[in-house]
GUGU-405471 format. One record per residue (C-alpha): residue in one letter; x, y, z. Coordinates in steps of 0.001 Angstrom, whole numbers, padded with zeros to 6 digits, always signed. Layout:
// residues N
AXYZ/...
// end
This chain:
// residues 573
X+117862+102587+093847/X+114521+103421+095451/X+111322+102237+094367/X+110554+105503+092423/X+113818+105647+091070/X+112706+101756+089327/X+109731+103273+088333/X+111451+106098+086466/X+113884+104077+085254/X+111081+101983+083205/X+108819+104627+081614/X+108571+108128+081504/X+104910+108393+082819/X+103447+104673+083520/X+102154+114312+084801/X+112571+139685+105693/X+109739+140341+107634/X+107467+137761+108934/X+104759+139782+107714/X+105570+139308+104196/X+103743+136092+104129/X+101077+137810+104177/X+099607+136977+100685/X+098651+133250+101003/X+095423+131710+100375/X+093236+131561+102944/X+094670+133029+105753/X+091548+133846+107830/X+090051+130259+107133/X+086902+129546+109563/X+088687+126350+109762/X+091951+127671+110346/X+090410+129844+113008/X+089413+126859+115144/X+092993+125657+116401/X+094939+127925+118387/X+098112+126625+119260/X+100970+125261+117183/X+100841+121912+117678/X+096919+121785+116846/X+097598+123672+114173/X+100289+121548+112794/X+098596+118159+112997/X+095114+119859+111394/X+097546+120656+108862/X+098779+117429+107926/X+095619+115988+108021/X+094695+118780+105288/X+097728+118047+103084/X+097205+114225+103242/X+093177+115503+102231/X+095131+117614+099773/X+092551+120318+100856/X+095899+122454+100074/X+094419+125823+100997/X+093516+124898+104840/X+096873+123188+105356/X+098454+126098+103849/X+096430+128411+106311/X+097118+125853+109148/X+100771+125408+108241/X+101399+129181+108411/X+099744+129871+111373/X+102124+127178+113143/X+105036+128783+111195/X+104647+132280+112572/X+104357+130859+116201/X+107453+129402+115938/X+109775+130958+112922/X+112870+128960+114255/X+111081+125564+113882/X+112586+123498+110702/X+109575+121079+110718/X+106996+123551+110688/X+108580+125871+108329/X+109537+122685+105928/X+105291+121800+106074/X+104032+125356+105577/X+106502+125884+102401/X+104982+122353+101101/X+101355+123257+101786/X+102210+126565+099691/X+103580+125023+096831/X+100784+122584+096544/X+098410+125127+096959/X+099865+126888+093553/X+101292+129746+096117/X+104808+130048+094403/X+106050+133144+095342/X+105247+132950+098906/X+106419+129603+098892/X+110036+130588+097460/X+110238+133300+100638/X+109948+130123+103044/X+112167+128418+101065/X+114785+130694+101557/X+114479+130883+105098/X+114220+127034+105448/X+117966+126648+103487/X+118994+128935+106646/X+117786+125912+108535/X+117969+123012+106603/X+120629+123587+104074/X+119631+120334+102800/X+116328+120496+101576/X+116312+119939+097910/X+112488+120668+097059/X+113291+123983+098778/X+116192+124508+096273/X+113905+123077+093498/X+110973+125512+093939/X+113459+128434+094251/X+115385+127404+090728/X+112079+126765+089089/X+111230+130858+089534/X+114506+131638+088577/X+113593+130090+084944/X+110349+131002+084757/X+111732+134541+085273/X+114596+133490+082680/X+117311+134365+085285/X+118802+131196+083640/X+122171+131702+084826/X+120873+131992+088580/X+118448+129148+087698/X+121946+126861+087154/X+122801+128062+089739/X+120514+127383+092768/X+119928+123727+091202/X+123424+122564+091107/X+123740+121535+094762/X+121237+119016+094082/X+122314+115456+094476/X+121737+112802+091877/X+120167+109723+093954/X+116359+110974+094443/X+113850+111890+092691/X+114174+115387+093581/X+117852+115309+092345/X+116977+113635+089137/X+114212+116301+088466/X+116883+119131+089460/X+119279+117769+087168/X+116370+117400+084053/X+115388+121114+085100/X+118822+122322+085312/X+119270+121037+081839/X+116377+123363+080616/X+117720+125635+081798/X+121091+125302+079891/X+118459+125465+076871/X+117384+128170+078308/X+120655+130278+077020/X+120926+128108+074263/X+123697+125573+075530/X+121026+122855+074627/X+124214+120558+074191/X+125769+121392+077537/X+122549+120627+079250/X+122201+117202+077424/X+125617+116481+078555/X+124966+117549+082167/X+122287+115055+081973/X+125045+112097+080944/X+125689+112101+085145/X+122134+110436+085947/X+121421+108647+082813/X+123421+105706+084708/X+120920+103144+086730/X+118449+102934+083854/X+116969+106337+083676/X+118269+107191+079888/X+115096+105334+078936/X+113721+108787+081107/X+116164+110898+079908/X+115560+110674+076318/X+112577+112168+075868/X+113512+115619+077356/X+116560+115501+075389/X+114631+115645+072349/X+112686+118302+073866/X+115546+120393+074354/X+117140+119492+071166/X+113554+120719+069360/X+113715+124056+071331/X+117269+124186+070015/X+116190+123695+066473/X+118307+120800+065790/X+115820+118767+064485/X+118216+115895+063291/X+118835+115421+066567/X+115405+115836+067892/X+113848+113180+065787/X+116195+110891+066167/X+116170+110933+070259/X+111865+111458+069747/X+111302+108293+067897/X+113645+106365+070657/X+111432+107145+073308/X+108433+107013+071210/X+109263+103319+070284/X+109972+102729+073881/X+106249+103917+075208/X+104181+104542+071899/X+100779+104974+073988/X+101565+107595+075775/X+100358+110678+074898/X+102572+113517+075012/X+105282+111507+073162/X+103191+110770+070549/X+102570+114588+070276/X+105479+115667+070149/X+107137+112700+067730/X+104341+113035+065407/X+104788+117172+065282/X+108324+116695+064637/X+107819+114182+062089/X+105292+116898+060510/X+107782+119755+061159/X+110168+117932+058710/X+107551+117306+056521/X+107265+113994+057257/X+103489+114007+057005/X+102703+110106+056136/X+104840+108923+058710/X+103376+111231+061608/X+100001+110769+060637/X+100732+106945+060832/X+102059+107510+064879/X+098984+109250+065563/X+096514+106361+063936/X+098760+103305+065915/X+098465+105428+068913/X+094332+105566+068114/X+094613+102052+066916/X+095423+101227+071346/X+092181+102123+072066/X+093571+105729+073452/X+092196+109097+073144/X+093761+112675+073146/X+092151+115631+071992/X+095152+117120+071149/X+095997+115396+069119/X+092675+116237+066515/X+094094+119102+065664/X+097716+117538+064947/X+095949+114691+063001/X+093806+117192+061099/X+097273+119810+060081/X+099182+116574+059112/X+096121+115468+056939/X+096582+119178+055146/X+100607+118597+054429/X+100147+121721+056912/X+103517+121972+059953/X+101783+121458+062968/X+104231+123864+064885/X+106512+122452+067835/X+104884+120607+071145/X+107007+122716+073258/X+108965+125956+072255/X+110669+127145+074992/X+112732+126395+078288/X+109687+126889+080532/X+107216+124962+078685/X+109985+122088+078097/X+110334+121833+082156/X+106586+122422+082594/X+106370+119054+080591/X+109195+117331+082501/X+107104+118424+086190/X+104105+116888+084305/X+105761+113861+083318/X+106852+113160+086716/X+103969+113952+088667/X+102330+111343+087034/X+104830+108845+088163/X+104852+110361+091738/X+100616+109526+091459/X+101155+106549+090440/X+103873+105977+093243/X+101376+106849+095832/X+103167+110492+096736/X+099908+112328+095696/X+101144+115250+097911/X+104384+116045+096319/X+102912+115339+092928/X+100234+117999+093366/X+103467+120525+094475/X+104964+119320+090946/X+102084+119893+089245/X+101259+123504+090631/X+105355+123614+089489/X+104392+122998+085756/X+101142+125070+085482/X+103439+128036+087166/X+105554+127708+084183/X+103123+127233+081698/X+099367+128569+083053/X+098259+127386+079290/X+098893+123535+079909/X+095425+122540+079916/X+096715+119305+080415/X+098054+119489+083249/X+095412+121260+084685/X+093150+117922+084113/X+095680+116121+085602/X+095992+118406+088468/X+092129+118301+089030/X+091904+114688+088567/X+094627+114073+091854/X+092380+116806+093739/X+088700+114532+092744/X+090654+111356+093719/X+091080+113060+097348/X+087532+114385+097283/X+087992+118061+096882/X+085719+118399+094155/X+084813+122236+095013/X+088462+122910+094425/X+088874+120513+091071/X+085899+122143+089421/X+087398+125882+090061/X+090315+124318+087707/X+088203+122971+085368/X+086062+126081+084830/X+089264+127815+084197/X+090290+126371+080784/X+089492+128492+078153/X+086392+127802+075765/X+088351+127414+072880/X+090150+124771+074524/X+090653+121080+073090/X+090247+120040+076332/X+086955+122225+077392/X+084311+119513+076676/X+086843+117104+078686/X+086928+119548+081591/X+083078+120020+081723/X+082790+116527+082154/X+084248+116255+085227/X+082442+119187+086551/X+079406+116890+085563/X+080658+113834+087483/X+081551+115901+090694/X+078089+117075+090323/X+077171+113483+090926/X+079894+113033+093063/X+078323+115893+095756/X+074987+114161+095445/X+073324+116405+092361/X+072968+113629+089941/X+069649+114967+088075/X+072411+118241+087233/X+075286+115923+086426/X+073357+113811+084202/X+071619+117249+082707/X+075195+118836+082011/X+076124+115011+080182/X+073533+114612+077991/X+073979+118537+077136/X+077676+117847+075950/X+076149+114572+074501/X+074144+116477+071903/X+076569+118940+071160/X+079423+117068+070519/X+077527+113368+069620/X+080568+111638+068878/X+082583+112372+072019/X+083243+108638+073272/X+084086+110137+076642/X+080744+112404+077228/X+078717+109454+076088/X+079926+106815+077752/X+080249+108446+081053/X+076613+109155+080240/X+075629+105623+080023/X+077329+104904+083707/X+075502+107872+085224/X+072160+106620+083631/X+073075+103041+084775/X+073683+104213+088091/X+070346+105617+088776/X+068293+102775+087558/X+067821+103765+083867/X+068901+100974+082740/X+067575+101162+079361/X+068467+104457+078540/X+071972+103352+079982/X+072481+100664+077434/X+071421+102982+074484/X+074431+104950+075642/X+076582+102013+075629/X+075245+101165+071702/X+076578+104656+071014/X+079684+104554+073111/X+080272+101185+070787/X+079329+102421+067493/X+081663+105355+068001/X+084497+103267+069119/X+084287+100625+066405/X+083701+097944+068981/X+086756+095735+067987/X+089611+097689+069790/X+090867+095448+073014/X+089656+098378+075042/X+086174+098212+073852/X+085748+095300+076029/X+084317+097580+078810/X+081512+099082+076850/X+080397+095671+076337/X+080697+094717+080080/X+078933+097975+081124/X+076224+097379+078632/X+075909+093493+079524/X+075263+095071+083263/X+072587+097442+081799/X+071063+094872+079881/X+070560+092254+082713/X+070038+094641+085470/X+067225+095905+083369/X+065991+092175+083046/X+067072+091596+079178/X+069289+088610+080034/X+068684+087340+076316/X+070634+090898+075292/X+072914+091120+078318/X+074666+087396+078234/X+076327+087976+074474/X+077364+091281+075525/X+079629+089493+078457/X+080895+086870+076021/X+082073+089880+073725/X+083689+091170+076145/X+085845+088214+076797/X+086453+088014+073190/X+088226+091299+073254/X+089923+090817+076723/X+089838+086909+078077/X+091313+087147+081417/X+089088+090335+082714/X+088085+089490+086257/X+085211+091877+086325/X+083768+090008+083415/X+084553+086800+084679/X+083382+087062+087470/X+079991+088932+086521/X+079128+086104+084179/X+080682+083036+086403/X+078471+084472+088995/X+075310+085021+087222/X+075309+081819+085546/X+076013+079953+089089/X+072453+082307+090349/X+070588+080578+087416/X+072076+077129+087868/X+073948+077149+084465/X+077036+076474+082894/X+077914+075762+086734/X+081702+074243+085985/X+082780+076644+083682/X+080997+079442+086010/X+082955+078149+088498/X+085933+078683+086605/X+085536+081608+085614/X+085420+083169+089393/X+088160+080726+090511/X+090283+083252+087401/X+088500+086335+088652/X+089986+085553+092561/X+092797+084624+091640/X+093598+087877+089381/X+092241+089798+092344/X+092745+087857+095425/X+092413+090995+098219/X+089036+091963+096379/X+086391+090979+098762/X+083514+091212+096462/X+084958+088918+094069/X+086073+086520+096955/X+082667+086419+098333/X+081092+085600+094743/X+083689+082561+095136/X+082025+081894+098307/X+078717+082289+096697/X+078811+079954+094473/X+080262+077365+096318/X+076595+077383+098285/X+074842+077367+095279/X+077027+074552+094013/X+075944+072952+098104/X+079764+072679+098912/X+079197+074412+102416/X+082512+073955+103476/X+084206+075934+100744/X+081889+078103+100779/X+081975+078954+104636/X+086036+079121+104374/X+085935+081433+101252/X+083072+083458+102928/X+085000+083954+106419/X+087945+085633+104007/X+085744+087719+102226/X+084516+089524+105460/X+087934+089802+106609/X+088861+091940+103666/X+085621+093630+103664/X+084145+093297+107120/X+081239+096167+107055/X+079772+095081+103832/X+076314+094449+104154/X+075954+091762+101672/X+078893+089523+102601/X+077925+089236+106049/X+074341+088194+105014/X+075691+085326+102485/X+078249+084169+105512/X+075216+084417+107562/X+073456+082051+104798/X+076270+079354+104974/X+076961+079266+108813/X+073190+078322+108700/X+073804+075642+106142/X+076342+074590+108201/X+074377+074003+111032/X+076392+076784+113231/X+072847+078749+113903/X+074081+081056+116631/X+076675+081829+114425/X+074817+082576+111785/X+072281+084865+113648/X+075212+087129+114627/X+076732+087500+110778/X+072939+088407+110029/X+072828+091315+113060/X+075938+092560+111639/X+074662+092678+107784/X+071561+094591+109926/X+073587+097044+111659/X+076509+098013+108415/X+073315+097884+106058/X+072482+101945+104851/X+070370+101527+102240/X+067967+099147+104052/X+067493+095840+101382/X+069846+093898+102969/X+068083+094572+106535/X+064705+093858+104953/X+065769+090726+103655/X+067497+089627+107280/X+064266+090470+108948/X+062893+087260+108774/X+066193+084870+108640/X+066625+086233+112329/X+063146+084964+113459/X+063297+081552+111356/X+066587+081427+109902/X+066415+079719+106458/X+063299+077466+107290/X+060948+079261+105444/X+063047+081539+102924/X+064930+078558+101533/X+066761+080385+098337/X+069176+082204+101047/X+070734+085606+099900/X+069798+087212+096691/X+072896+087095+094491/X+074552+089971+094754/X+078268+089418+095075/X+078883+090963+091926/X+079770+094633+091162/X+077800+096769+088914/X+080126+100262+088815/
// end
């Protein structure tokens, strides 16, 4: 079984004319424009797709496609680069003409049976997907969608048992929840609860099976018992605004109506589900195509348009993850959730004083939105306001209860605020209450350890602490070079030299790291050495304090600045 196939098998989520192509996005891209020949156009198009600026490599892809119609690989990419640009039907038309080249290409079959059930052409739907194999993902999703599709004309039970051929290796852990689905959409709602609360006691924080256990538990009038699901799911430390308006219809003995009611909505779930695993999995590409899958079969998934514009921010295409965002609906649930990204991308693209603006907007409208206002606090924090940041954090806190294990961050962030704004009296408890709620957090650990080595406290346990923090996190080079760090403080040169040399090899163009090796080649008595760590910290340095600092080291070394680096081996974001 491949790698994805174990990950599947553990949780459910842990989300014919040439010139018929004519209607794809951006076709007469400037950028597009600038490569001429196939093979320039083909590799600027992978380098778009693994961007997942989808709408260049769709524009780049095509133009390589129509200079060569005959060419598998290039009509395989430009079908890919459609579907993850959302551009469905044009995608199924090089579909088809890739089966007449590779008769093998599932996704290809996959894309073209998803249209057949959005356009309830169930039968053909069956059809197309049952050459799909069983032993990849792409099979396994065929097989789930082919199974909607038997819902579709209301053979619910024949699609269940068409699933019984992959539910070997594991995956009926997988399986089960889209069973229940389908058994819902059926109305057999014996059946449906009973296969629900399986895979809700198999993952109960994650969202959408809480959902939809906790409607169906409503549906039967069940109210107690789904309002319960919905407060242990709260009780994790997780959020949903979905659910709200479940909670709130349960609290009124009032149905809350089904979490999905047809085939199409059922599969759009099922591309969701598995996108998120593909994310997870690293295959950000194809999960994007699965997710433009799901929002093609249901455009009113608002949550899978978050998830969709949260894989696009991740890559940096913030222009193209706002234009999502902007498109869910006022009335939405999710509206307040989507105009905070758009406020962090702000930020993102360098227009902080409009990010933090649009934040504290949301902030007073909706005051208890833990989200709005803690996301507040880190924008404050990061530009230096670090008292108004740590207000935040007091709200963020006395919304959240400050007890839940996940609460642990709000203390952390506010500990940061707190002592960067020079309130160590304030900021110190704040880092021990954070380790109450969650002991073995290296950020935390290693904050503290390092701040109490700086002041020349608590120096065993300190050391401790980052010795846990490393060892939690051993390829992080910041916390490796706070080891290092306080090994000079502590005057164990050797260790610290050793420790320091590894942190620069994992980060080598940090600014910072380079100075404190600097620091302890000095220390160490290996002065030419030392000199050329503190030319590189010079040269990688942008924002100019490290290089200000190095100034004089490089004319007199430590002789006359004697305390070394400032301490900053710690990470404040």
């Amino acid at each position: 079984m491949t790698n994805y196939l174990r990950l599947l098998s553990s949780t459910v989520f842990l989300s014919v004319a040439i010139a018929s192509f004519g209607a794809q996005a951006n076709t007469d891209s400037p950028v597009a424009l600038q490569s001429q020949s196939p093979t320039g156009n083909f590799l600027a198009g992978q380098q778009a797709l693994n961007d997942l600026n989808t709408a260049d490599a769709a524009s780049f892809f095509r133009a390589a496609m129509l200079a060569d119609w005959n060419n598998p690989t290039l009509i395989e990419r430009a079908f890919t680069a459609q579907a993850a640009n959302g551009d469905i039907e044009p995608a199924v038309k090089t579909a088809k003409r890739l089966l007449e080249l590779d008769p093998k290409n599932e996704l290809a079959r996959l894309v073209i049976g998803t249209v057949a059930l959005k356009d309830r052409r169930y039968d053909a739907a069956i059809q197309d997907l049952a050459p799909l194999g069983t032993d990849n993902f792409t099979g396994i999703t065929g097989a789930v969608l082919r199974a909607f599709a038997y819902a579709g004309v209301d053979k619910a039970a024949e699609g269940s048992k068409s699933l019984d051929a992959i539910s070997k290796n594991g995956l009926e852990d997988f399986l089960v929840f889209y069973r229940a689905l389908m058994a819902d959409i059926a109305g057999d709602q014996t059946t449906a609860l009973a296969l629900a609360k399986r895979a809700y006691e198999t993952d109960p924080g994650v969202a959408p099976i809480v959902n939809a256990y906790a409607r169906m538990l409503g549906n039967a009038g069940r109210f107690d018992e789904a309002i319960d699901v919905v407060v242990r799911y709260e009780a994790l430390g997780a959020q949903s605004p979905l659910l709200d308006g479940v909670k709130k219809a349960l609290a009124n003995h009032q149905k809350p109506g089904l979490f999905v009611s047809t085939a199409q909505e059922g599969a759009s779930e099922m591309f969701h589900g598995i996108a998120v695993s593909l994310a997870r999995d690293g295959s950000n590409d194809t999960a994007v195509v699965f997710l433009r899958l799901a929002r093609y079969l249901d455009p009113n998934s608002d949550v899978v348009t978050l998830v969709l514009g949260q894989l696009l921010d991740q890559a940096g295409q913030h222009d193209s993850a706002n234009t999502l965002y902007d498109g869910i609906a006022a009335k939405s649930p999710l509206k307040s959730t989507a105009v905070l990204r758009i406020a962090l991308n702000l930020d993102a693209t360098g227009d902080r004083k409009q990010a933090l603006r649009r934040l504290g907007n949301i902030v007073t409208s909706e005051p208890q939105n833990l989200d709005a206002v803690s996301q507040l606090g880190n924008l404050q924090r990061f530009d230096g306001q670090y008292d108004a940041a740590a207000a935040s954090y007091t709200k963020a806190i006395t919304i959240s209860g400050g007890s839940r294990p996940t609460d642990w961050a709000f203390f952390y962030q506010r500990g940061i605020a707190y002592e960067r704004g020079k309130h160590w009296d304030k900021a110190e408890p704040d880092f021990l209450k954070a380790l109450t709620l969650n002991p073995d957090q290296p950020q935390v650990l290693n904050y503290l350890g390092y701040t109490w080595v700086d002041q020349g406290t608590h120096l065993d346990e300190a050391l401790q602490m980052i010795q846990k923090a490393v060892k939690a996190t051993p390829t992080d080079g910041l916390m490796v070079d706070s080891l290092g760090w306080a090994f000079f403080k502590l005057g164990r040169i050797d260790d610290a030299v050793a420790t320091l040399e590894k942190a620069v090899q994992l980060q080598p163009n940090d600014p910072e790291i380079n100075d404190h090796l600097g620091d302890a080649y000095w220390k160490a008595g290996r002065k030419l050495e030392a000199h050329f760590q503190w030319n590189i910290a010079t040269s990688v340095d942008k924002e100019g304090a490290v290089k200000a600092r190095v100034a004089s080291k490089l004319v007199n070394g430590l002789n006359t600045t004697g305390a070394g680096s400032a301490a900053t081996g710690i990470t404040t974001q």
